[in-house]
TORKOL-4160 file (C-alpha; in steps of 0.2 Angstrom, whole numbers, padded with zeros to 4 digits, m for minus):
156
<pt num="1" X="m0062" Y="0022" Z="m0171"/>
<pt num="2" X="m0059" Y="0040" Z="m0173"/>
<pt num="3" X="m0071" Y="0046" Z="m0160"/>
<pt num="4" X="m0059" Y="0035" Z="m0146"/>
<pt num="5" X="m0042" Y="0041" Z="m0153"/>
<pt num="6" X="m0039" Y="0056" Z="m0141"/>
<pt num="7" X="m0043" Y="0042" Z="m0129"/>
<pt num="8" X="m0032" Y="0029" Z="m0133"/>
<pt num="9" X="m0016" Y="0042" Z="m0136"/>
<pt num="10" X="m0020" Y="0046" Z="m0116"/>
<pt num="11" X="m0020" Y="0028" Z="m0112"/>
<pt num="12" X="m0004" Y="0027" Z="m0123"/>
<pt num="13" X="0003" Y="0037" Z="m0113"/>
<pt num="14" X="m0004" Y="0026" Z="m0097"/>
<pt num="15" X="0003" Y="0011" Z="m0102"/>
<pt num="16" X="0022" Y="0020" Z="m0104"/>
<pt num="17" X="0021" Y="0027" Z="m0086"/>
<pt num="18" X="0015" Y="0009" Z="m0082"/>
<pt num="19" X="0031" Y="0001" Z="m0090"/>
<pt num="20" X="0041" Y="0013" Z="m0082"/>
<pt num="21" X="0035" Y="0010" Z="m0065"/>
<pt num="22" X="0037" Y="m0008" Z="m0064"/>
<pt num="23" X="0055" Y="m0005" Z="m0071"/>
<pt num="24" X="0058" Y="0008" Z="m0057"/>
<pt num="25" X="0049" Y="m0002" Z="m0045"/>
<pt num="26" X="0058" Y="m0019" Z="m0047"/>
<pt num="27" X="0073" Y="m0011" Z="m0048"/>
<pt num="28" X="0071" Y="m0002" Z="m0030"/>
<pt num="29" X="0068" Y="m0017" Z="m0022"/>
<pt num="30" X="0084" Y="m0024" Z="m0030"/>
<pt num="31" X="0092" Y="m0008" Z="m0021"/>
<pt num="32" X="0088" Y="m0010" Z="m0003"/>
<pt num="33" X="0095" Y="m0017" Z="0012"/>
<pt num="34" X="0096" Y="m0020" Z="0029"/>
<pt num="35" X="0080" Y="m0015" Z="0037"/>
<pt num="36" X="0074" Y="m0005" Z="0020"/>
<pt num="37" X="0073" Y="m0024" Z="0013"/>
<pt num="38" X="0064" Y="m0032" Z="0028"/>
<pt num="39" X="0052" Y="m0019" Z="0026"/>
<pt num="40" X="0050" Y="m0012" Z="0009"/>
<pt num="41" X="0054" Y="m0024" Z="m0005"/>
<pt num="42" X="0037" Y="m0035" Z="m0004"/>
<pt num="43" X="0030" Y="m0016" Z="m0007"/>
<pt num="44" X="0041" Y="m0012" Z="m0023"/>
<pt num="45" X="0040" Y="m0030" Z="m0031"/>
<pt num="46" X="0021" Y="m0029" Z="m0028"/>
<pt num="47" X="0021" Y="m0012" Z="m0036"/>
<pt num="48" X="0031" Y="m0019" Z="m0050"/>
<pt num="49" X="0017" Y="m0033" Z="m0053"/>
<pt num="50" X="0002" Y="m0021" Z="m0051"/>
<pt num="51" X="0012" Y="m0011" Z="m0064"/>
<pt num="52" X="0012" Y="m0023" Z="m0077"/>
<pt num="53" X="m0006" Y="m0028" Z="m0075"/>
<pt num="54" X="m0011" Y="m0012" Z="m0078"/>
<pt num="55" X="0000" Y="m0009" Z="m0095"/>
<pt num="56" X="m0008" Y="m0027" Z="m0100"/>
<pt num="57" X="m0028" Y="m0020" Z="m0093"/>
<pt num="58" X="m0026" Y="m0006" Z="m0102"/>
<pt num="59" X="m0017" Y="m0014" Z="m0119"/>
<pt num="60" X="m0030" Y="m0023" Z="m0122"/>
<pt num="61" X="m0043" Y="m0010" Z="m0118"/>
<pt num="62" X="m0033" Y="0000" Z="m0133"/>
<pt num="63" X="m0036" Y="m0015" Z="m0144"/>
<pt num="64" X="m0055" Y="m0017" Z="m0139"/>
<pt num="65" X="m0057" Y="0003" Z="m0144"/>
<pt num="66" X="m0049" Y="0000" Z="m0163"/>
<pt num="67" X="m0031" Y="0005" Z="m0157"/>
<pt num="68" X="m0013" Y="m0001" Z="m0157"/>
<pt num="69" X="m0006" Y="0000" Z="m0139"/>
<pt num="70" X="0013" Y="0006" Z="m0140"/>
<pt num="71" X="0029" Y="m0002" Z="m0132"/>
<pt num="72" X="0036" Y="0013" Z="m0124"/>
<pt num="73" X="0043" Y="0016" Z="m0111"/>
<pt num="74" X="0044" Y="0033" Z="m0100"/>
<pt num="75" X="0061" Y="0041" Z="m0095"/>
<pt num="76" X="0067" Y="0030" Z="m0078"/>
<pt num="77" X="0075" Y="0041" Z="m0064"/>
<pt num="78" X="0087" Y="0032" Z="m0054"/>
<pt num="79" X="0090" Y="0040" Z="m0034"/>
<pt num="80" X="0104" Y="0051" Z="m0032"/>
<pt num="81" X="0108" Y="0040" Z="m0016"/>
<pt num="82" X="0104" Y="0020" Z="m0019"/>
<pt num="83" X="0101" Y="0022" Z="0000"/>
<pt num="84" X="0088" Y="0032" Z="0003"/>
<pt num="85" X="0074" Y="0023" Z="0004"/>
<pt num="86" X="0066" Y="0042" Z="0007"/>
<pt num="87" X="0071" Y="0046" Z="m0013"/>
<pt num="88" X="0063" Y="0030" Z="m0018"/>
<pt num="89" X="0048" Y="0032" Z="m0010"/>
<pt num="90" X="0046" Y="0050" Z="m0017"/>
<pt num="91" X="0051" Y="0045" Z="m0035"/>
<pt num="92" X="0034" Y="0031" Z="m0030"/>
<pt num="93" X="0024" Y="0045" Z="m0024"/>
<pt num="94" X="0029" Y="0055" Z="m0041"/>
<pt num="95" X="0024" Y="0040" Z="m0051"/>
<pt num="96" X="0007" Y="0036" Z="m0044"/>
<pt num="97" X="0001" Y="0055" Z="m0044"/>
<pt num="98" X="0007" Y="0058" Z="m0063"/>
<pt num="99" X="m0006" Y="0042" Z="m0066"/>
<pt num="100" X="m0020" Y="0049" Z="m0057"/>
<pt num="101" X="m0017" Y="0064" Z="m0069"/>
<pt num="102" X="m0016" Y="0054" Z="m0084"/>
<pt num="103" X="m0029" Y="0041" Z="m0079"/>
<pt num="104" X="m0041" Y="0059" Z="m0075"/>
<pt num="105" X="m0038" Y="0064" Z="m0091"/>
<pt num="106" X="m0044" Y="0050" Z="m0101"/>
<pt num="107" X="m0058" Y="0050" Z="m0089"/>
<pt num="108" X="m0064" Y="0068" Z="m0097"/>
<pt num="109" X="m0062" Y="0061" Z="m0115"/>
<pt num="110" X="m0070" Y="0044" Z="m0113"/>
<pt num="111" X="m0085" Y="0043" Z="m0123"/>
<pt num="112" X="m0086" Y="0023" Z="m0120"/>
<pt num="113" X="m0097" Y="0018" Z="m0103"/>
<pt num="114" X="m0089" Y="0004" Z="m0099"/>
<pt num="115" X="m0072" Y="0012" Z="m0100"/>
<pt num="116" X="m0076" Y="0025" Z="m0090"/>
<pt num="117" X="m0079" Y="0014" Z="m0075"/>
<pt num="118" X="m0064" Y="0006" Z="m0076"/>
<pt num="119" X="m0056" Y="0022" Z="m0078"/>
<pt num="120" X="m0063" Y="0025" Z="m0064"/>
<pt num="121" X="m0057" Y="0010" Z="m0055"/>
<pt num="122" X="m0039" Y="0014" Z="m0058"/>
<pt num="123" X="m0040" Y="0033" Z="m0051"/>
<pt num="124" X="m0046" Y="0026" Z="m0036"/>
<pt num="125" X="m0034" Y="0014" Z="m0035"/>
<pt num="126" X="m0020" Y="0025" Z="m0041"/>
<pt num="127" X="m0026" Y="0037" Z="m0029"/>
<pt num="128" X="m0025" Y="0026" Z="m0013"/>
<pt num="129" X="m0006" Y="0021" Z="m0019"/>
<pt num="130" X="m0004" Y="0041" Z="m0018"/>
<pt num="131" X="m0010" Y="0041" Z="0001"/>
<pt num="132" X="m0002" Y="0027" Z="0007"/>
<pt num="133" X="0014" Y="0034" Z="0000"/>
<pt num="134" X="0012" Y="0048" Z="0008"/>
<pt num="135" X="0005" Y="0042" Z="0025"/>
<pt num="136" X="0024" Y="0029" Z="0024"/>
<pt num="137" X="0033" Y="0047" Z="0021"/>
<pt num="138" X="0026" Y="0056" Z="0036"/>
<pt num="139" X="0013" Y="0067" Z="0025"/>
<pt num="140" X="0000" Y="0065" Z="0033"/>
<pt num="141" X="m0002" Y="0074" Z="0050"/>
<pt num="142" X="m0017" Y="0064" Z="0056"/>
<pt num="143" X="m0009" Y="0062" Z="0074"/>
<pt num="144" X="m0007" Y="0081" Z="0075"/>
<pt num="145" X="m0027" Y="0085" Z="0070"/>
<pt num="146" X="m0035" Y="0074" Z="0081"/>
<pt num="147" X="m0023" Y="0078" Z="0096"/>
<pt num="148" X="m0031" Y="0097" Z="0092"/>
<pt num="149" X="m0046" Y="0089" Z="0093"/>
<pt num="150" X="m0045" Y="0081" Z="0109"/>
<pt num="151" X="m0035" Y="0095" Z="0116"/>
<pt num="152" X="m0052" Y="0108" Z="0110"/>
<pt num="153" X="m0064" Y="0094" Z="0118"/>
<pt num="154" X="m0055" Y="0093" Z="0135"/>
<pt num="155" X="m0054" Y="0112" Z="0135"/>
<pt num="156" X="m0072" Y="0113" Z="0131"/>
């Protein structure tokens, strides 16, 4: 047990940013309306669930590895403006890159093979929640690059 402990304190600390998102999450799409609600709350409550799939994956994982996963839950920040779906979205964003950090650094102290595919798994799940967060906030300047590109082509 003592060679996965590091492990599991990381994945302890998973599971509470896991808990917290699917709190933050649920309770986003409980705050929107009008349009935000047509088009953003099957995002948050899907969120939510994905969430707590992932606090049970990695719970049991703990168990498997000799551990005791923990029931904590990580502080929950509530928007300065209930309204602005813009603040939600980035309080998402914040969420979903601090797990790829977190989930990245279990992946540098797993010592278990089978663990470190799943571990694997989630950044790359974790890590498309990050760019389609970021494509929904305007992050993403695709438009812009290849309209360069076509404009160097025509100019060619």
């Amino acid at each position: 047990m003592a060679e996965n402990d590091e492990l599991i304190g990381i994945l302890n600390e998973a599971i509470s940013l896991e808990y917290l998102a699917a709190i933050q999450y649920n309770h986003h799409s409980m705050l929107l309306t009008g349009q935000n609600k047509l088009l953003y709350e099957e995002l948050f409550k899907n969120s939510a669930q994905e969430a707590l799939g992932h606090a049970k994956m990695w719970g049991d994982r703990i168990v498997y590895l000799g551990g005791a996963p923990k029931a904590q839950v990580a502080e929950i920040r509530q928007p300065k403006d209930v309204n602005d779906i813009a603040e939600m979205l980035e309080m998402a964003l914040d969420v979903e890159k601090k797990a790829v950090e977190i989930y990245s650094r279990a992946h540098k102290v797993c010592k278990h093979e089978p663990t470190l595919y799943m571990l694997e798994n989630q950044i790359l799940d974790e890590d498309k929640d990050v760019e389609e967060l970021q494509k929904l906030l305007g992050k993403v300047n695709i438009a812009q690059a290849a309209s360069r590109d076509s404009k160097k082509l025509h100019a060619a």
